[in-house]
C-alpha positions in Angstrom: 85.4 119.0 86.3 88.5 116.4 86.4 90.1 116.4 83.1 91.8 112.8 83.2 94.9 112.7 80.2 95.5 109.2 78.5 97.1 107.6 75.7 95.3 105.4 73.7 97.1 102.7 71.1 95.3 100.1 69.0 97.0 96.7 69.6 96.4 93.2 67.4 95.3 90.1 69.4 97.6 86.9 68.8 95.5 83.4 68.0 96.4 82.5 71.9 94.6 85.7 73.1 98.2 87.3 73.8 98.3 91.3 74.1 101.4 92.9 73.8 102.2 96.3 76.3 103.8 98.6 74.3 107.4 99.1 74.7 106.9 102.9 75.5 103.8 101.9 78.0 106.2 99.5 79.8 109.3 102.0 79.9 106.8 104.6 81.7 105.3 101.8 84.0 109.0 100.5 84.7 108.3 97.0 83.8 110.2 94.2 83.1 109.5 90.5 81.9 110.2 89.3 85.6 107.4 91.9 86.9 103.6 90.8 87.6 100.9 93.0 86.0 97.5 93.0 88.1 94.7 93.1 85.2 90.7 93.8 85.7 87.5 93.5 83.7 85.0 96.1 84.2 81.1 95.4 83.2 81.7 98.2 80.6 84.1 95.9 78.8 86.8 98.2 79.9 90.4 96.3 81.0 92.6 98.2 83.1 96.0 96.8 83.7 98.2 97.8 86.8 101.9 96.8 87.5 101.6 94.6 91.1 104.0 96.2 93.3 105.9 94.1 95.7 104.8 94.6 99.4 108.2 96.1 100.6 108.1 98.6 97.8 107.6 101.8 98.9 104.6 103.7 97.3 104.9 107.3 99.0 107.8 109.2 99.4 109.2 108.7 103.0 112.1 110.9 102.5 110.8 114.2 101.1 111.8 117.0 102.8 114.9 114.6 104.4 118.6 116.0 103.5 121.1 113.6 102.9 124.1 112.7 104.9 126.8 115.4 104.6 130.6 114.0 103.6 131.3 114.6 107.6 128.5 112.9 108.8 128.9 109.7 106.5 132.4 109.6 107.5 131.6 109.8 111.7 128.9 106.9 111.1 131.4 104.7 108.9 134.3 104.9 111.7 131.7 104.1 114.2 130.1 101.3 111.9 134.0 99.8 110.7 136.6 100.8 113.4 139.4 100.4 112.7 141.8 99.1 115.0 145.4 99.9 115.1 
């Protein structure tokens, strides 16, 4: 058995058919007003709402496991990258 946790809010319908995310929804979604939200109607009269990610963003976490550049090694790749000439 999955036990599934959600949040549920009741929310008023403007007369243009308008529906307002909730500011705390939003914050936890990390949206914006210049992000696109992907929305879809299920037969059961269920809407589910999904922020649309941008192509380029990256979904899984490429880097886990991956340690940073030490001080040393940033400093080796920035003389190689900007030389500076005497």
């Amino acid at each position: 058995m999955v036990l599934i946790l959600t949040e549920k809010q009741n929310q008023k319908i403007s007369l243009n058919g308008t529906i307002v995310i909730p500011k705390k929804w939003g914050d936890k979604l990390d949206l914006n007003d210049t992000n696109l939200v992907e929305m879809e109607l299920f037969e059961n009269k269920v809407i589910l709402i999904r922020k649309k990610k941008h192509p380029l963003e990256i979904e899984d976490n490429l880097f886990d496991g991956v340690s940073p550049f030490s001080d040393k090694e940033l400093a080796e790749v920035k003389k190689k990258l900007f030389p500076i000439e005497d």
